[in-house]
N, C-alpha and C positions, 0 to 999 in steps of 0.2 A: 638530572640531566634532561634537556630538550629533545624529546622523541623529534625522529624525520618525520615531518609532516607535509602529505600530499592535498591539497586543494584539487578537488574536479568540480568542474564549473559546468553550469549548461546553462550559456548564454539568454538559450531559446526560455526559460521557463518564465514563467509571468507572464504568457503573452510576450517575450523580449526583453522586459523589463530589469532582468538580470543584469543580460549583457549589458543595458544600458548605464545602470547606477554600478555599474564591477567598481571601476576605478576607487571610487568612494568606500567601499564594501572592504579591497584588498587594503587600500593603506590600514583600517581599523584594524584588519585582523592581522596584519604584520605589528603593531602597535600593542597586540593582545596575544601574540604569538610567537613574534621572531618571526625566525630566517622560517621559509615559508618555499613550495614547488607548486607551484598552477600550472594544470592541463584545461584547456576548455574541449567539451565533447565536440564534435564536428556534427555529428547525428547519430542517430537510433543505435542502440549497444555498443556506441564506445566507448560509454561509462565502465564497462563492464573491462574491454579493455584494455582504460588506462589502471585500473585498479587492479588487474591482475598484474600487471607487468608492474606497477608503483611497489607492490607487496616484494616481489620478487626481488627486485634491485635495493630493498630494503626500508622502505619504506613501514611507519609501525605508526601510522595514525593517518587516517583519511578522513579529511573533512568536506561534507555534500554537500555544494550550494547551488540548490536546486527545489524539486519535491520530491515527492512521492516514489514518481517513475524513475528517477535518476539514484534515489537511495535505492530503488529495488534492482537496477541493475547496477550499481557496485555490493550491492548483495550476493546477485548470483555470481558476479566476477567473480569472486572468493568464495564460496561456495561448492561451486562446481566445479574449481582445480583445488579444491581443499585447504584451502589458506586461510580459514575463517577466524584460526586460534593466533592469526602471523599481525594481527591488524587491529588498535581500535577504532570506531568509528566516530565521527560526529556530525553532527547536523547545523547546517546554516539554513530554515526555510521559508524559503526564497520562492518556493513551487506555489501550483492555484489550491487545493485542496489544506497541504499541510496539517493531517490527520494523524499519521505517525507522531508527529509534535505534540500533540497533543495526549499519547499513549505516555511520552517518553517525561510529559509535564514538560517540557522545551518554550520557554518565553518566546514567544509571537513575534515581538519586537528585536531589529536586529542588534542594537547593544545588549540586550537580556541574552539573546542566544549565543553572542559571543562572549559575555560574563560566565554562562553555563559552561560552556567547555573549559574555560580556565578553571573553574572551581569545580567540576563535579569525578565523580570516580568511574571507571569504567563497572561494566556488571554486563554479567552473560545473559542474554537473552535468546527464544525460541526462535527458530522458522520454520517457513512450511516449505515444503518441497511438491509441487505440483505435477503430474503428468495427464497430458490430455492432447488434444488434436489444433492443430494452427489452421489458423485461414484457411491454407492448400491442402486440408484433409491429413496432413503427414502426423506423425506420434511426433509429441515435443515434451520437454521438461523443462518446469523452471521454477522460483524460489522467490518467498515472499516471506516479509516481516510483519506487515499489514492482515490486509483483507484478502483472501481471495473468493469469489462471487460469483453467482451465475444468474440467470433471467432477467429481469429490468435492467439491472445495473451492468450488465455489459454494452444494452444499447445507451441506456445514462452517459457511460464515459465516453462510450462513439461520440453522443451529441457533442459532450464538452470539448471534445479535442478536435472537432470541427468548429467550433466559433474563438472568437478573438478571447474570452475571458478578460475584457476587460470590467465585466461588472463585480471583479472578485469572486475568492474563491465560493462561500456557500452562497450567494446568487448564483453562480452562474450553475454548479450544481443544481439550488433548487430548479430554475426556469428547465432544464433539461429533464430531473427527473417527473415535472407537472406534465412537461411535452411528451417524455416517457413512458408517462403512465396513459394520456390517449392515446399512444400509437401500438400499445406493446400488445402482444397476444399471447397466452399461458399457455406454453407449449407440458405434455406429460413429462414428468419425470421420475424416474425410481431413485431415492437419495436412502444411503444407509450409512451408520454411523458405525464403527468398528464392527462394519457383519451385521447388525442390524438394520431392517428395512422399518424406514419410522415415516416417511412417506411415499406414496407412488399416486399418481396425477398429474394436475394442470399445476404448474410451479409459477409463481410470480418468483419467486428471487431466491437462494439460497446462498446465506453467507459464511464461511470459515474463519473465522474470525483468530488472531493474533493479538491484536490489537485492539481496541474498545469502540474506535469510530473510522468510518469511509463517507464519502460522497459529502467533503467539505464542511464536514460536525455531524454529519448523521450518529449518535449514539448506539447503533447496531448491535456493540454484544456490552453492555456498559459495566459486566462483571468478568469480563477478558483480563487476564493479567499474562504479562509477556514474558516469565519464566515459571509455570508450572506445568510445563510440557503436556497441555492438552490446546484442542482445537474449541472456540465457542462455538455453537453452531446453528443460526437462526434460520429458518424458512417461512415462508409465507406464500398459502396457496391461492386458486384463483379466487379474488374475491372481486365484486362489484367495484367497475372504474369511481365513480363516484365518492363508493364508500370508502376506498385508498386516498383517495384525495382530500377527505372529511379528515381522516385520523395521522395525515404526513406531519403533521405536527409533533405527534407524540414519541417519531424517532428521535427528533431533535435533542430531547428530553431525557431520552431510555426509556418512555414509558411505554414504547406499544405494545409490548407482552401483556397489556391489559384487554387487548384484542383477545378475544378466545382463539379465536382459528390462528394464530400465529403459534408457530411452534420453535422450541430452543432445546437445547443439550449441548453436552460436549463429547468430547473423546480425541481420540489421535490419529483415526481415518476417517474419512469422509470420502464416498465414491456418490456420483453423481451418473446414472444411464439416460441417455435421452437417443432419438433418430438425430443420425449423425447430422452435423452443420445445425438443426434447429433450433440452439439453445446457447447464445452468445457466453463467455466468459470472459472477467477481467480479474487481473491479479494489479494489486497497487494502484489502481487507477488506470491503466493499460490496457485496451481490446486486445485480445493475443489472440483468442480462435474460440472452439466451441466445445461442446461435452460430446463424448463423456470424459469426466476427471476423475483422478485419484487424488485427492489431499492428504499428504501426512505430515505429523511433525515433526521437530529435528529437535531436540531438549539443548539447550546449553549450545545452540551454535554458531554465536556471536559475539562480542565486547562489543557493548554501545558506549556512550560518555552520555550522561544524563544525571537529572537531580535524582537524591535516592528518593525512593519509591513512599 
């Protein structure tokens, strides 16, 4: 039998380009899906929701045609009213980054990605659940599948979601994180891993990893797997603008662990101390606010639709 399945759309992602080519997008996948319910987001968290209220009313498969930011907030939708076990997921990606796709092995191309959801089986995957401070200083929480990051890479995503993105998704990453790296300044950080203090300094970037890549391929934790209920956990502290610049290549790759000063492990907390506001945070690609945070994870707390692993 044909599960209810909800479509939410964000017009806005690609630079526009969603909204633009939809028409073409929905007949394929009524074509590859049947009877089919589209909501397009209006703006900022109402992925989240149409998603909560889709699940509610009965809905038992939700397909994201978007990126990044839009699968993370019908993530928390269900999440955070606890419905996480009421819903499978799928992915159409349509966003600039499209990193998650790439955890989940998700074809690039949109008839591949909509071949995948007809053919593939659902399977539980991790999240992380976040608590740290928003823009206006307040405690907030929120919930990622992905990445969630702190130093560089918060101003990184500022950049990108200030410009058009029309030169795709890892150009327009790379140009930001090269501009990134002259502008940013290594603020101290105390990061410790389940209780453990494994750094404290000048922090360029600290990432929690879910997933294997952020910032439009960057390979960041390239031995992340999205169901063994631990966090990967990369840092890298202040090193020479230059010398970051020389070896940004080898994120691309997985290889900058060959960097001595970069540091990795894992586990299922991660707290991050810095002076309050000085240390940007993004969860999925998303500026939300700043440190200090708590990462932890959540084992088994989703149904994706993906090729098996």
């Amino acid at each position: 039998m044909t599960p209810r399945t909800l479509v939410i759309v964000n017009p806005r992602s690609r630079a526009g380009a969603t909204g633009r080519r939809w028409a073409s997008v929905e007949r394929k996948l009524r074509n590859a899906l049947g009877s089919l319910e589209v909501e397009h987001t209006r703006g900022p968290r109402d992925a989240e929701r149409l998603a909560r209220e889709g699940v509610r009313a009965g809905v038992e498969r939700i397909v994201i045609a978007g990126g990044d930011g839009t699968l993370n907030e019908v993530a928390t939708g269900l999440l955070a009213a606890d419905l996480g076990d009421r819903a499978e997921l799928a992915i159409l990606p349509l966003g600039t980054g499209g990193d998650f796709r790439r955890a989940l092995g998700i074809p690039r191309d949109l008839d591949g990605a909509i071949a995948s959801i007809t053919a593939s089986s659902a399977r539980r995957i991790d999240a992380g659940r976040v608590r740290y401070l928003d823009h206006q200083g307040r405690e907030a929480t929120a919930w990622f599948l992905n990445v969630a990051s702190a130093g560089i890479s918060g101003l990184i995503v500022e950049l990108v979601t200030r410009t058009t993105r029309i030169a795709g998704g890892t150009l327009a990453f790379l140009i930001a994180t090269v501009w990134g790296i002259l502008r940013f300044r290594a603020e101290p950080v105390r990061l410790r891993i389940d209780g453990e203090c494994v750094h404290e300094g000048p922090l360029v970037l600290c990432a929690a990893a879910n997933g294997r890549c952020f910032g439009g391929g960057m390979a960041v934790a390239p031995d992340a797997r999205l169901d063994d209920g631990r966090l990967d956990v990369v840092w890298v502290p202040r090193l020479p603008k230059l010398r970051l610049l020389a070896r940004l290549g080898l994120i691309y790759r997985g290889r900058h662990f060959e960097v001595p000063e970069i540091g990795h492990g894992s586990g299922r907390v991660v707290e991050m101390e810095a002076a309050s506001g000085s240390v940007p945070l993004e969860i999925d690609g998303d500026p939300v606010g700043t440190l200090p945070v708590r990462i932890e994870i959540v084992p088994a707390a989703l149904s994706v639709l993906g090729p098996t692993p």
